[in-house]
Residue frames as qw, qx, qy, qz and C-alpha x, y, z in Angstrom:
[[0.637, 0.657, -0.397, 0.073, 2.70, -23.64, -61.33],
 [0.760, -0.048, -0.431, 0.484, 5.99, -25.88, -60.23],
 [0.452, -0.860, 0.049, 0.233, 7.98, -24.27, -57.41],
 [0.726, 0.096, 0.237, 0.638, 11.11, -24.70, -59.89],
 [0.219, 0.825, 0.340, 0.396, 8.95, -22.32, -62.14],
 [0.417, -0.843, -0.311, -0.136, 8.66, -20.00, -59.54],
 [0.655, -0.604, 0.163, 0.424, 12.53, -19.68, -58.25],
 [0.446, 0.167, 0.404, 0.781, 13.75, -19.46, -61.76],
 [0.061, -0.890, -0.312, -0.327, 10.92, -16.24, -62.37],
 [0.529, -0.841, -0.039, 0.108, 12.20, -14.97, -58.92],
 [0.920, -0.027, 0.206, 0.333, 15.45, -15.42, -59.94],
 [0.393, 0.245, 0.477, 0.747, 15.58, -14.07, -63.36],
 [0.265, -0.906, -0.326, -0.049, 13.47, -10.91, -61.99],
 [0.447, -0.815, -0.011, 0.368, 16.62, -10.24, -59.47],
 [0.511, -0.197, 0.395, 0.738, 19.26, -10.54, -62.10],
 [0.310, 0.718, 0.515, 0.351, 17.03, -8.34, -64.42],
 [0.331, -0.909, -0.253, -0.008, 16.78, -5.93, -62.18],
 [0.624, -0.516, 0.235, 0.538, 20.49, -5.83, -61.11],
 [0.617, 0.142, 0.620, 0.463, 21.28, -5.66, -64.62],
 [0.140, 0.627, 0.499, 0.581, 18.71, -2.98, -66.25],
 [0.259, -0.917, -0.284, 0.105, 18.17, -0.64, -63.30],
 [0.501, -0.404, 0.163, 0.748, 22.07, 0.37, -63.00],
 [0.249, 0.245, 0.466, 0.813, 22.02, 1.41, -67.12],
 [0.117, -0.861, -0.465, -0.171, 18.07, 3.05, -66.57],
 [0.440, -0.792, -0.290, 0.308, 19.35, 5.03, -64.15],
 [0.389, -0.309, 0.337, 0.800, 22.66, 6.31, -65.70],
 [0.240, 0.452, 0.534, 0.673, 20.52, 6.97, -68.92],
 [0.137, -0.911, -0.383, 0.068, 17.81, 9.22, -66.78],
 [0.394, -0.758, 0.034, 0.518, 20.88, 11.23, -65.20],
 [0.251, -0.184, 0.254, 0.916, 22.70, 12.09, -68.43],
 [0.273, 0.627, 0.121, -0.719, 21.36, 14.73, -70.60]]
């Protein structure tokens, strides 16, 4: 695939990540 492809994936991956781990995590910890 393009190398664009690839940077935007990689990208949109880190900001996912930034984004959905913080809330995951806060849900796990409350009760």
């Amino acid at each position: 695939c393009p190398e664009w492809v690839k940077k935007y994936l990689s990208y949109g991956w880190r900001s996912l990540m930034k984004t959905v781990l913080p809330s995951v995590s806060l849900l796990q910890k409350s009760p």
